[in-house]
C-alpha positions as CSV (number, residue, x, y, z in Angstrom):
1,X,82.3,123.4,0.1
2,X,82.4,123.7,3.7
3,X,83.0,120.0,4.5
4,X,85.3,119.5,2.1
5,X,87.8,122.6,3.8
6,X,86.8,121.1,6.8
7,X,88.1,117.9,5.5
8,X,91.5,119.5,4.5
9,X,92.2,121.7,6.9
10,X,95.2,119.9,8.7
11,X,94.1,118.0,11.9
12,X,90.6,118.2,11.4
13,X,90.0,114.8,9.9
14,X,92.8,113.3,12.2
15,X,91.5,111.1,15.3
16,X,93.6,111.0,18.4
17,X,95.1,107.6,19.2
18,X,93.7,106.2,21.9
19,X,95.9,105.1,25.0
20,X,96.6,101.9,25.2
21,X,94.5,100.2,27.9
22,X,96.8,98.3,30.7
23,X,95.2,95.2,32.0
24,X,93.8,96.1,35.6
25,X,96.4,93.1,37.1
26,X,99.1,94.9,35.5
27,X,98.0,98.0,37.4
28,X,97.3,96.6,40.9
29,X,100.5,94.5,41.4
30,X,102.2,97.6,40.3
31,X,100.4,99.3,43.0
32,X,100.7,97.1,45.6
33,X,104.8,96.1,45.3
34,X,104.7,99.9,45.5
35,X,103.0,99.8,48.2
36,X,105.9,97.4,49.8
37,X,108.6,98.9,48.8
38,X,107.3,101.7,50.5
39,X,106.6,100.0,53.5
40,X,110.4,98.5,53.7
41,X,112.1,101.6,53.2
42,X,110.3,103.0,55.9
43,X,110.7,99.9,58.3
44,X,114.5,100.2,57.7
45,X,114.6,103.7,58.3
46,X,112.5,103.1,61.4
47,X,114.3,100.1,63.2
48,X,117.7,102.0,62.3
49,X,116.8,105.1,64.2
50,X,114.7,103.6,67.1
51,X,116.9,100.8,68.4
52,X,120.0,103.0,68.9
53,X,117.6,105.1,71.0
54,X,117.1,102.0,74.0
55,X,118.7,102.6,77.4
56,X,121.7,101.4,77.8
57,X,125.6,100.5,76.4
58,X,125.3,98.0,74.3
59,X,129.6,97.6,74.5
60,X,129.0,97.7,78.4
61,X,127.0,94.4,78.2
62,X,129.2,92.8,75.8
63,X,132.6,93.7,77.8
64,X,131.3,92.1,80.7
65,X,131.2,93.0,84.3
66,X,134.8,94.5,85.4
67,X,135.2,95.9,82.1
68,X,137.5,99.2,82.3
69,X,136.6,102.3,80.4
70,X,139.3,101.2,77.8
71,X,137.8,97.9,77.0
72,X,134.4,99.1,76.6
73,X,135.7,101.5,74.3
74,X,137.6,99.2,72.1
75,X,134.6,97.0,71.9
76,X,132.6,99.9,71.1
77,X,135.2,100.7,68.2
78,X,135.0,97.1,66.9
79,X,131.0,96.9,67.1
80,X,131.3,99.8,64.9
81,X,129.4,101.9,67.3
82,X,131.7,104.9,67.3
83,X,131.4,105.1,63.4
84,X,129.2,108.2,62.1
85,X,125.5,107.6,61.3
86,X,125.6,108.1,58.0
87,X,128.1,104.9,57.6
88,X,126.3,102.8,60.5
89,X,123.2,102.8,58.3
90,X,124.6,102.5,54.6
91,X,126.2,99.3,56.4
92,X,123.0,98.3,57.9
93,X,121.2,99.3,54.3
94,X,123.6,97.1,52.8
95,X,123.2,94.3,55.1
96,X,119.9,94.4,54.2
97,X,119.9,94.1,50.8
98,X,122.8,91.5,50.6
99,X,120.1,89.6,53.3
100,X,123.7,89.7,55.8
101,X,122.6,91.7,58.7
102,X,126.1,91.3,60.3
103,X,126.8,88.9,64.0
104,X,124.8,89.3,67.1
105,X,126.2,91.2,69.8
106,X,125.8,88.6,72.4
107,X,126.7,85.2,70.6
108,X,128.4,86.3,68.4
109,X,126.3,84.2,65.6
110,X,124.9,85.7,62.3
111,X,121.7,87.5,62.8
112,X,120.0,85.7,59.9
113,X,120.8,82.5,61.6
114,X,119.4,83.6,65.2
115,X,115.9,85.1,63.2
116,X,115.8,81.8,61.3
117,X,115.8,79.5,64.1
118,X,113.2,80.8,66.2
119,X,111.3,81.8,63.2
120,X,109.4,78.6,62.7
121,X,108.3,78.5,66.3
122,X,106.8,82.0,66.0
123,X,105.1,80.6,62.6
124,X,103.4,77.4,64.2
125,X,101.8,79.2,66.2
126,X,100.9,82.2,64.3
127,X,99.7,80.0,61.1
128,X,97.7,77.4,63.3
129,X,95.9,80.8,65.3
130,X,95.1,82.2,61.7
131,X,93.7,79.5,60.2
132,X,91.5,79.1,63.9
133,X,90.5,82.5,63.9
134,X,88.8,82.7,60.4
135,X,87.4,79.5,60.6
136,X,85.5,80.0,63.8
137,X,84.9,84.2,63.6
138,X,83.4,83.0,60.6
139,X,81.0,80.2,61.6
140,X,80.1,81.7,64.9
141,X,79.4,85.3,63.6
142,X,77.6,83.4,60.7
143,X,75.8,81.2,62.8
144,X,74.6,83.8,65.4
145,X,73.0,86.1,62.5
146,X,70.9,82.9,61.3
147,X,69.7,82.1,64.8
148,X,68.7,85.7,65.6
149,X,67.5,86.8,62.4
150,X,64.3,89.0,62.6
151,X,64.9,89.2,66.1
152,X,64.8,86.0,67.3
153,X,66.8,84.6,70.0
154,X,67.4,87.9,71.3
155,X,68.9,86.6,74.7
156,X,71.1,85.0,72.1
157,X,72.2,88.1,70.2
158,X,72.8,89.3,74.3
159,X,74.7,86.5,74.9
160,X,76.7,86.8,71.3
161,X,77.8,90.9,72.1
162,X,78.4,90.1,75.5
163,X,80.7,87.2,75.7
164,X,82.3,88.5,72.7
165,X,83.3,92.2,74.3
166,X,84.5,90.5,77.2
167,X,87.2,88.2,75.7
168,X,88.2,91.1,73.8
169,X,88.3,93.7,76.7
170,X,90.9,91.2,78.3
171,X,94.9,92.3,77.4
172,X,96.7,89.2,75.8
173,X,99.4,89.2,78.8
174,X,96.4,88.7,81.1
175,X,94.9,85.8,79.4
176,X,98.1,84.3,79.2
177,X,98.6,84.1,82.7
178,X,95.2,83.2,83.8
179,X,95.6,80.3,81.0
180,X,98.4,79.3,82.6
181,X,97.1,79.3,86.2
182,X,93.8,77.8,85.5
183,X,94.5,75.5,82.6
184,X,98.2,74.7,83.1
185,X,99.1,75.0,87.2
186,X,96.0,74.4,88.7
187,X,94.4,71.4,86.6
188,X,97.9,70.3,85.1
189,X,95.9,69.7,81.9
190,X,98.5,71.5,79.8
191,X,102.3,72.7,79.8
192,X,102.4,76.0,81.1
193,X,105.8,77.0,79.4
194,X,108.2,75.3,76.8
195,X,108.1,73.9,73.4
196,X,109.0,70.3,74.5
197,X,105.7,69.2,72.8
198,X,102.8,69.5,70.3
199,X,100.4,70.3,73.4
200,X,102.7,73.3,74.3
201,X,101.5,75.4,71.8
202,X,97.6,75.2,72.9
203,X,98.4,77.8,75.2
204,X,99.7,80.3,73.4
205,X,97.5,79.7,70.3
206,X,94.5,80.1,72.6
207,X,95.8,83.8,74.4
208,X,97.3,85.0,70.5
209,X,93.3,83.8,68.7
210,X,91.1,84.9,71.4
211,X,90.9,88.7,70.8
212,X,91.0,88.5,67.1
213,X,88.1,85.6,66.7
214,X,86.1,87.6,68.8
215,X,86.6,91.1,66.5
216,X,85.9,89.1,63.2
217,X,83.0,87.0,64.5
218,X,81.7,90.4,65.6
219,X,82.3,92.2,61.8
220,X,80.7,88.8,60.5
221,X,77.3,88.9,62.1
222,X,77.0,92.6,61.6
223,X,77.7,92.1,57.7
224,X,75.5,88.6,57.8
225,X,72.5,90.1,59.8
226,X,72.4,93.0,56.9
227,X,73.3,90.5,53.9
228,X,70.1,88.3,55.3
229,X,67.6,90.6,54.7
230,X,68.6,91.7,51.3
231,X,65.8,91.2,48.6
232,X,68.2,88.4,46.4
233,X,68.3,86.4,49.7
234,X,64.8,86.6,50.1
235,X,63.9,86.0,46.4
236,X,66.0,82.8,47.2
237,X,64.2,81.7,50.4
238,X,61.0,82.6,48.1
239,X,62.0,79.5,45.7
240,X,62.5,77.1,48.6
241,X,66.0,76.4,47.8
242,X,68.3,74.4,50.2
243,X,69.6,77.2,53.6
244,X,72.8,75.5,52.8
245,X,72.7,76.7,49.1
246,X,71.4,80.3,49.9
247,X,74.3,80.6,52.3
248,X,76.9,79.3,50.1
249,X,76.1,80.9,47.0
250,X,75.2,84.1,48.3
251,X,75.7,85.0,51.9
252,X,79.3,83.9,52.6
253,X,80.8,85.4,49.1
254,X,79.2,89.0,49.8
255,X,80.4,88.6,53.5
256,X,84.5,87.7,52.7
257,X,85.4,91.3,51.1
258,X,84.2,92.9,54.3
259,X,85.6,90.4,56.6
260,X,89.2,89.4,54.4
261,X,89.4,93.4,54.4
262,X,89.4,93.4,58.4
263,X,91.1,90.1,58.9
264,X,94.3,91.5,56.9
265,X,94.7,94.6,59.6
266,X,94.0,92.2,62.6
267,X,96.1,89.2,61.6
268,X,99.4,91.5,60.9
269,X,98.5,92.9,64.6
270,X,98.4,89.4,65.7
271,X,102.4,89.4,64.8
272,X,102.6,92.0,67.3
273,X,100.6,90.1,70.0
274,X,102.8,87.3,69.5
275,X,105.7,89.1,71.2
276,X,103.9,89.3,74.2
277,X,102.2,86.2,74.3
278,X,105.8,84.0,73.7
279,X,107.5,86.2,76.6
280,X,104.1,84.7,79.1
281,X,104.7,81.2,77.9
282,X,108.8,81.3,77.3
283,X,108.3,80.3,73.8
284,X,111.5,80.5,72.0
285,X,110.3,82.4,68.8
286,X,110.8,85.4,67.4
287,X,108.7,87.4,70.2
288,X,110.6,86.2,73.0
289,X,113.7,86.4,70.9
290,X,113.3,90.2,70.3
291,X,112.5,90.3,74.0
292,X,115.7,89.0,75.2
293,X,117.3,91.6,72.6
294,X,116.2,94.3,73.6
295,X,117.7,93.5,77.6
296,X,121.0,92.2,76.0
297,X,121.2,95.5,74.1
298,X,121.8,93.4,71.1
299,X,121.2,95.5,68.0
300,X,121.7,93.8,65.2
301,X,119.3,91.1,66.5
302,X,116.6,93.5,67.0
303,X,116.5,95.0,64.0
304,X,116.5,91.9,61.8
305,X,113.4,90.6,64.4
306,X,111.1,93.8,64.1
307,X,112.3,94.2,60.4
308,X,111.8,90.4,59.5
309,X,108.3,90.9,61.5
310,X,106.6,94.3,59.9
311,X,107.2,92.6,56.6
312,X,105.9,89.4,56.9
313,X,102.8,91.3,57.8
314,X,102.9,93.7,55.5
315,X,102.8,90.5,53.5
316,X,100.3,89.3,55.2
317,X,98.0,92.3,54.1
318,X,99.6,92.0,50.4
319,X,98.4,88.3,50.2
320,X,94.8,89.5,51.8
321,X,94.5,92.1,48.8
322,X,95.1,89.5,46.4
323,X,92.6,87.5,47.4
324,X,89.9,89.9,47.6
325,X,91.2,90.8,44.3
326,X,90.2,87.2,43.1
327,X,86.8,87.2,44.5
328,X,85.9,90.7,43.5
329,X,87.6,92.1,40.4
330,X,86.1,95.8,40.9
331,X,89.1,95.6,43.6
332,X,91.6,96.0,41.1
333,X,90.8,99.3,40.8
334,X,89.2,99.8,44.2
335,X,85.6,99.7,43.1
336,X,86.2,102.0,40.6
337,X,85.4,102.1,37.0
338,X,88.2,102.8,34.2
Protein backbone atom coordinates (compact mmCIF):
# COMPACT_ATOMS: atom_id res chain seq x y z
CA UNK A 1 0.00 0.00 0.00
CA UNK A 2 2.75 2.18 0.74
CA UNK A 3 4.45 1.91 -2.74
CA UNK A 4 1.68 2.16 -4.47
CA UNK A 5 0.86 5.99 -2.71
CA UNK A 6 4.32 6.47 -3.15
CA UNK A 7 3.82 5.66 -6.76
CA UNK A 8 0.90 8.23 -7.04
CA UNK A 9 1.77 10.86 -5.07
CA UNK A 10 2.61 13.58 -7.82
CA UNK A 11 6.39 13.93 -8.54
CA UNK A 12 7.44 10.97 -6.85
CA UNK A 13 7.70 8.61 -9.73
CA UNK A 14 8.96 11.55 -12.05
CA UNK A 15 12.81 11.57 -12.92
CA UNK A 16 14.45 14.86 -13.63
CA UNK A 17 15.65 15.38 -17.18
CA UNK A 18 18.99 15.32 -17.33
CA UNK A 19 20.96 18.41 -18.88
CA UNK A 20 22.00 18.08 -21.99
CA UNK A 21 25.74 17.43 -22.17
CA UNK A 22 27.74 20.11 -24.50
CA UNK A 23 30.59 18.62 -26.34
CA UNK A 24 33.87 19.87 -24.43
CA UNK A 25 35.02 21.69 -28.05
CA UNK A 26 31.82 23.44 -27.88
CA UNK A 27 32.78 24.65 -24.46
CA UNK A 28 36.51 25.60 -24.88
CA UNK A 29 36.20 27.69 -28.12
CA UNK A 30 33.49 29.39 -26.33
CA UNK A 31 35.82 30.01 -23.62
CA UNK A 32 38.66 30.96 -25.37
CA UNK A 33 37.04 33.63 -28.15
CA UNK A 34 35.81 34.88 -24.77
CA UNK A 35 38.89 35.03 -23.69
CA UNK A 36 39.75 37.42 -26.89
CA UNK A 37 37.14 39.44 -26.95
CA UNK A 38 38.15 40.22 -23.66
CA UNK A 39 41.54 40.83 -24.46
CA UNK A 40 40.50 43.36 -27.51
CA UNK A 41 38.27 45.38 -25.55
CA UNK A 42 40.76 45.93 -23.15
CA UNK A 43 43.71 46.63 -25.79
CA UNK A 44 41.41 49.30 -27.34
CA UNK A 45 40.58 50.83 -24.23
CA UNK A 46 44.29 50.70 -23.34
CA UNK A 47 46.05 52.09 -26.60
CA UNK A 48 43.10 54.87 -26.63
CA UNK A 49 43.94 56.17 -23.25
CA UNK A 50 47.83 55.72 -23.20
CA UNK A 51 48.94 57.24 -26.44
CA UNK A 52 47.18 60.63 -25.84
CA UNK A 53 49.21 60.54 -22.66
CA UNK A 54 52.94 60.86 -24.72
CA UNK A 55 54.91 64.20 -24.51
CA UNK A 56 54.27 66.36 -26.85
CA UNK A 57 51.72 68.22 -29.61
CA UNK A 58 51.02 66.08 -32.01
CA UNK A 59 49.47 69.35 -34.27
CA UNK A 60 52.91 71.08 -33.41
CA UNK A 61 54.86 68.40 -35.38
CA UNK A 62 52.50 68.24 -38.14
CA UNK A 63 52.22 72.25 -38.61
CA UNK A 64 55.78 72.34 -39.00
CA UNK A 65 58.48 74.60 -37.69
CA UNK A 66 57.29 78.40 -37.93
CA UNK A 67 53.81 77.36 -37.36
CA UNK A 68 51.82 80.32 -35.42
CA UNK A 69 49.55 79.54 -32.53
CA UNK A 70 46.59 79.86 -35.14
CA UNK A 71 47.83 77.16 -37.46
CA UNK A 72 48.57 74.72 -34.89
CA UNK A 73 45.21 75.21 -33.68
CA UNK A 74 43.39 74.78 -36.90
CA UNK A 75 45.31 71.59 -37.43
CA UNK A 76 44.51 70.51 -34.08
CA UNK A 77 40.75 71.15 -35.01
CA UNK A 78 41.05 69.16 -38.22
CA UNK A 79 42.97 66.13 -36.60
CA UNK A 80 40.03 66.03 -34.42
CA UNK A 81 42.15 66.57 -31.41
CA UNK A 82 40.00 69.29 -29.80
CA UNK A 83 36.89 66.99 -30.07
CA UNK A 84 35.59 65.60 -26.47
CA UNK A 85 36.85 62.08 -25.37
CA UNK A 86 33.88 60.55 -25.47
CA UNK A 87 33.60 61.24 -29.48
CA UNK A 88 37.57 60.77 -30.15
CA UNK A 89 37.11 57.16 -28.94
CA UNK A 90 33.54 56.09 -30.41
CA UNK A 91 35.53 57.28 -33.66
CA UNK A 92 38.50 55.38 -32.88
CA UNK A 93 35.96 52.21 -31.70
CA UNK A 94 34.44 52.56 -34.89
CA UNK A 95 37.59 52.65 -36.85
CA UNK A 96 38.21 49.66 -35.42
CA UNK A 97 35.49 47.67 -36.10
CA UNK A 98 35.02 48.97 -39.73
CA UNK A 99 39.15 47.82 -39.82
CA UNK A 100 39.51 51.99 -41.01
CA UNK A 101 41.73 53.38 -38.40
CA UNK A 102 41.65 56.82 -40.12
CA UNK A 103 45.22 58.69 -42.08
CA UNK A 104 48.51 58.92 -40.40
CA UNK A 105 49.45 62.12 -39.00
CA UNK A 106 52.68 62.44 -40.75
CA UNK A 107 52.00 61.11 -44.34
CA UNK A 108 49.02 61.45 -44.52
CA UNK A 109 48.40 57.65 -45.72
CA UNK A 110 45.78 55.24 -44.19
CA UNK A 111 46.93 53.62 -41.07
CA UNK A 112 46.01 50.12 -42.32
CA UNK A 113 48.19 50.67 -45.27
CA UNK A 114 51.39 51.90 -43.14
CA UNK A 115 50.69 48.56 -40.46
CA UNK A 116 50.41 46.42 -43.63
CA UNK A 117 53.54 47.25 -45.20
CA UNK A 118 55.92 46.82 -42.66
CA UNK A 119 53.98 43.98 -41.25
CA UNK A 120 55.52 41.25 -43.31
CA UNK A 121 59.04 42.36 -42.31
CA UNK A 122 58.17 42.12 -38.60
CA UNK A 123 56.65 38.52 -39.58
CA UNK A 124 59.87 37.09 -41.33
CA UNK A 125 61.55 37.54 -38.79
CA UNK A 126 59.34 36.77 -35.99
CA UNK A 127 57.95 33.37 -37.81
CA UNK A 128 61.59 32.16 -38.84
CA UNK A 129 62.82 32.97 -34.72
CA UNK A 130 59.72 30.84 -33.67
CA UNK A 131 60.10 28.09 -35.62
CA UNK A 132 64.24 28.29 -34.46
CA UNK A 133 63.44 28.61 -30.96
CA UNK A 134 61.25 25.48 -30.47
CA UNK A 135 63.21 23.44 -32.63
CA UNK A 136 66.48 23.84 -30.90
CA UNK A 137 65.12 24.68 -26.91
CA UNK A 138 63.75 21.49 -27.68
CA UNK A 139 66.62 19.31 -28.90
CA UNK A 140 69.18 20.91 -26.75
CA UNK A 141 67.12 20.76 -23.41
CA UNK A 142 66.21 17.15 -24.65
CA UNK A 143 69.58 16.26 -25.49
CA UNK A 144 71.24 17.59 -22.29
CA UNK A 145 68.76 15.56 -19.95
CA UNK A 146 69.84 12.23 -21.95
CA UNK A 147 73.54 12.93 -21.66
CA UNK A 148 73.36 13.75 -17.92
CA UNK A 149 70.91 11.44 -16.78
CA UNK A 150 71.69 9.76 -13.37
CA UNK A 151 74.19 12.23 -13.04
CA UNK A 152 76.38 11.77 -15.61
CA UNK A 153 78.23 14.40 -17.40
CA UNK A 154 77.79 16.65 -14.64
CA UNK A 155 80.45 19.23 -15.98
CA UNK A 156 77.95 18.99 -18.75
CA UNK A 157 74.76 19.78 -16.80
CA UNK A 158 77.40 22.89 -15.38
CA UNK A 159 78.07 23.86 -18.66
CA UNK A 160 74.15 23.45 -19.86
CA UNK A 161 72.85 26.03 -16.65
CA UNK A 162 75.57 28.14 -17.13
CA UNK A 163 75.87 29.08 -20.76
CA UNK A 164 72.19 29.09 -20.74
CA UNK A 165 71.76 31.89 -17.72
CA UNK A 166 74.20 33.92 -19.38
CA UNK A 167 72.57 34.47 -22.84
CA UNK A 168 69.56 35.02 -21.04
CA UNK A 169 70.90 37.61 -18.37
CA UNK A 170 72.04 39.66 -21.54
CA UNK A 171 69.14 42.58 -22.53
CA UNK A 172 68.09 42.11 -26.33
CA UNK A 173 69.34 45.86 -27.16
CA UNK A 174 72.76 44.63 -25.86
CA UNK A 175 73.10 41.61 -27.98
CA UNK A 176 72.03 43.48 -30.79
CA UNK A 177 74.78 45.79 -30.73
CA UNK A 178 77.44 43.46 -29.82
CA UNK A 179 76.06 41.33 -32.93
CA UNK A 180 76.51 44.06 -34.89
CA UNK A 181 79.99 45.01 -33.76
CA UNK A 182 81.40 41.59 -33.64
CA UNK A 183 79.62 39.82 -36.42
CA UNK A 184 78.65 42.73 -38.74
CA UNK A 185 81.50 45.67 -38.37
CA UNK A 186 84.33 44.00 -37.20
CA UNK A 187 84.35 40.67 -39.41
CA UNK A 188 82.01 42.16 -42.16
CA UNK A 189 80.43 38.68 -42.24
CA UNK A 190 76.97 40.06 -42.10
CA UNK A 191 74.79 43.38 -42.83
CA UNK A 192 74.67 45.21 -39.78
CA UNK A 193 71.43 47.23 -40.79
CA UNK A 194 68.81 47.09 -43.64
CA UNK A 195 66.57 44.68 -45.29
CA UNK A 196 68.38 44.83 -48.72
CA UNK A 197 68.85 40.98 -48.41
CA UNK A 198 67.93 37.46 -47.19
CA UNK A 199 71.35 37.59 -44.96
CA UNK A 200 69.97 40.82 -43.27
CA UNK A 201 67.61 39.19 -41.18
CA UNK A 202 70.40 36.71 -39.44
CA UNK A 203 71.00 39.42 -37.19
CA UNK A 204 68.04 40.27 -35.87
CA UNK A 205 66.63 36.63 -35.83
CA UNK A 206 69.73 35.71 -33.76
CA UNK A 207 69.28 38.90 -30.88
CA UNK A 208 64.97 38.29 -30.97
CA UNK A 209 65.72 33.82 -30.47
CA UNK A 210 68.46 33.97 -28.15
CA UNK A 211 66.71 34.68 -24.81
CA UNK A 212 63.72 32.71 -25.47
CA UNK A 213 65.77 29.31 -26.79
CA UNK A 214 67.53 29.57 -23.81
CA UNK A 215 64.25 29.80 -21.32
CA UNK A 216 62.59 26.76 -23.18
CA UNK A 217 65.71 24.59 -23.51
CA UNK A 218 65.93 25.33 -19.76
CA UNK A 219 61.90 24.21 -18.99
CA UNK A 220 62.73 21.22 -21.43
CA UNK A 221 65.51 19.44 -19.54
CA UNK A 222 63.93 20.19 -16.22
CA UNK A 223 60.60 18.36 -17.50
CA UNK A 224 62.94 15.64 -19.55
CA UNK A 225 65.33 14.96 -16.56
CA UNK A 226 61.92 14.13 -14.42
CA UNK A 227 59.97 12.36 -17.35
CA UNK A 228 63.30 9.99 -17.71
CA UNK A 229 63.13 8.49 -14.64
CA UNK A 230 59.47 7.70 -14.49
CA UNK A 231 58.67 3.90 -14.07
CA UNK A 232 56.84 3.68 -17.87
CA UNK A 233 60.17 4.90 -19.31
CA UNK A 234 62.03 2.47 -17.42
CA UNK A 235 59.60 -0.41 -18.06
CA UNK A 236 60.47 0.54 -21.72
CA UNK A 237 64.28 0.65 -21.43
CA UNK A 238 63.54 -2.81 -19.46
CA UNK A 239 62.18 -4.32 -22.99
CA UNK A 240 65.21 -3.12 -24.86
CA UNK A 241 63.24 -1.06 -27.25
CA UNK A 242 64.98 1.35 -29.68
CA UNK A 243 66.15 5.13 -27.44
CA UNK A 244 64.66 6.59 -30.47
CA UNK A 245 61.29 4.88 -29.93
CA UNK A 246 61.17 5.45 -26.01
CA UNK A 247 61.78 9.09 -26.74
CA UNK A 248 59.33 9.50 -29.35
CA UNK A 249 56.56 7.66 -28.00
CA UNK A 250 56.83 8.66 -24.67
CA UNK A 251 59.26 11.39 -23.65
CA UNK A 252 58.63 14.19 -26.17
CA UNK A 253 54.56 13.86 -25.93
CA UNK A 254 54.59 14.19 -22.02
CA UNK A 255 57.22 17.00 -22.34
CA UNK A 256 55.04 19.42 -25.21
CA UNK A 257 52.10 20.39 -22.65
CA UNK A 258 54.58 21.76 -20.28
CA UNK A 259 56.77 23.30 -22.79
CA UNK A 260 53.75 24.57 -25.65
CA UNK A 261 52.28 25.96 -22.20
CA UNK A 262 55.49 28.21 -21.70
CA UNK A 263 56.35 28.78 -25.25
CA UNK A 264 52.80 30.51 -25.76
CA UNK A 265 53.74 33.35 -22.87
CA UNK A 266 57.38 33.65 -24.23
CA UNK A 267 56.72 33.82 -28.01
CA UNK A 268 53.83 36.66 -27.53
CA UNK A 269 56.75 38.44 -25.46
CA UNK A 270 59.01 37.91 -28.32
CA UNK A 271 56.48 40.49 -30.32
CA UNK A 272 57.46 42.84 -27.78
CA UNK A 273 61.26 42.15 -28.07
CA UNK A 274 60.93 42.73 -31.63
CA UNK A 275 60.35 46.43 -31.15
CA UNK A 276 63.58 46.83 -29.77
CA UNK A 277 65.49 44.49 -31.71
CA UNK A 278 64.23 46.30 -35.41
CA UNK A 279 65.03 49.86 -33.85
CA UNK A 280 69.19 48.17 -33.25
CA UNK A 281 69.11 46.85 -36.75
CA UNK A 282 66.81 49.74 -38.65
CA UNK A 283 64.54 47.08 -39.75
CA UNK A 284 61.57 48.66 -41.34
CA UNK A 285 58.74 46.52 -39.51
CA UNK A 286 56.31 47.09 -37.25
CA UNK A 287 58.84 47.62 -34.17
CA UNK A 288 60.70 50.25 -35.69
CA UNK A 289 57.53 51.55 -37.31
CA UNK A 290 55.92 52.16 -33.82
CA UNK A 291 59.17 53.62 -32.89
CA UNK A 292 59.27 56.31 -35.30
CA UNK A 293 55.55 56.92 -34.17
CA UNK A 294 55.87 57.54 -31.16
CA UNK A 295 58.74 60.59 -31.97
CA UNK A 296 56.43 61.87 -34.86
CA UNK A 297 53.61 61.98 -32.30
CA UNK A 298 51.58 60.14 -34.80
CA UNK A 299 48.61 58.63 -33.18
CA UNK A 300 46.62 56.94 -35.29
CA UNK A 301 49.82 54.98 -36.38
CA UNK A 302 50.52 53.99 -32.90
CA UNK A 303 47.56 52.71 -31.97
CA UNK A 304 46.84 50.45 -34.98
CA UNK A 305 50.86 49.10 -34.39
CA UNK A 306 50.49 48.20 -30.55
CA UNK A 307 46.70 47.17 -31.26
CA UNK A 308 47.64 45.04 -34.47
CA UNK A 309 50.63 43.67 -32.11
CA UNK A 310 48.78 42.55 -28.63
CA UNK A 311 46.43 40.64 -30.85
CA UNK A 312 48.47 38.77 -32.97
CA UNK A 313 49.85 37.49 -29.79
CA UNK A 314 47.08 37.05 -27.99
CA UNK A 315 46.58 34.84 -31.04
CA UNK A 316 49.54 33.48 -30.73
CA UNK A 317 48.58 32.07 -27.18
CA UNK A 318 44.90 31.18 -28.68
CA UNK A 319 46.64 29.00 -31.41
CA UNK A 320 49.11 27.40 -28.45
CA UNK A 321 45.85 26.39 -26.46
CA UNK A 322 44.53 24.71 -29.37
CA UNK A 323 47.18 22.67 -29.85
CA UNK A 324 47.68 21.51 -26.42
CA UNK A 325 44.05 20.96 -26.65
CA UNK A 326 44.80 18.36 -29.60
CA UNK A 327 47.48 16.50 -27.82
CA UNK A 328 45.77 16.39 -24.40
CA UNK A 329 42.03 16.44 -24.42
CA UNK A 330 41.78 16.71 -20.37
CA UNK A 331 42.68 20.48 -21.57
CA UNK A 332 39.36 21.14 -22.80
CA UNK A 333 38.28 21.39 -19.53
CA UNK A 334 41.61 22.19 -17.85
CA UNK A 335 42.38 18.83 -16.42
CA UNK A 336 39.15 18.63 -15.05
CA UNK A 337 36.60 16.06 -15.10
CA UNK A 338 32.76 16.88 -16.19
Amino acid sequence: MTAVTAAHRPGAARSRPRKKATHPWVNFIIRRLGGLVLSLVIMILVTFIIVPLLPGDPAVVVAGEGATQVEIDQVRVELGLEDPLIVQFWHYLVGVLTLNLGNSFASGQPVTTVVMTRLPFTAEIALIAIVFVLVIGIVVGLGTAVLTRGKRNNWLDHLFNLGTSLVYAVPNYVLATLLIYVIGIHFGWLPANGAESLSSMILPILAIMSGPTCVIARVVRREAATILEMDYVRTARGWRLPSLRVYRRYVVPNLLTTTLTLSGLILAGMLGGAVVIETVFAWPGLGKGVVDAIIARDYPVVRGIILLLGTLATLLILIVDVVLALIDPRNLTGGQND
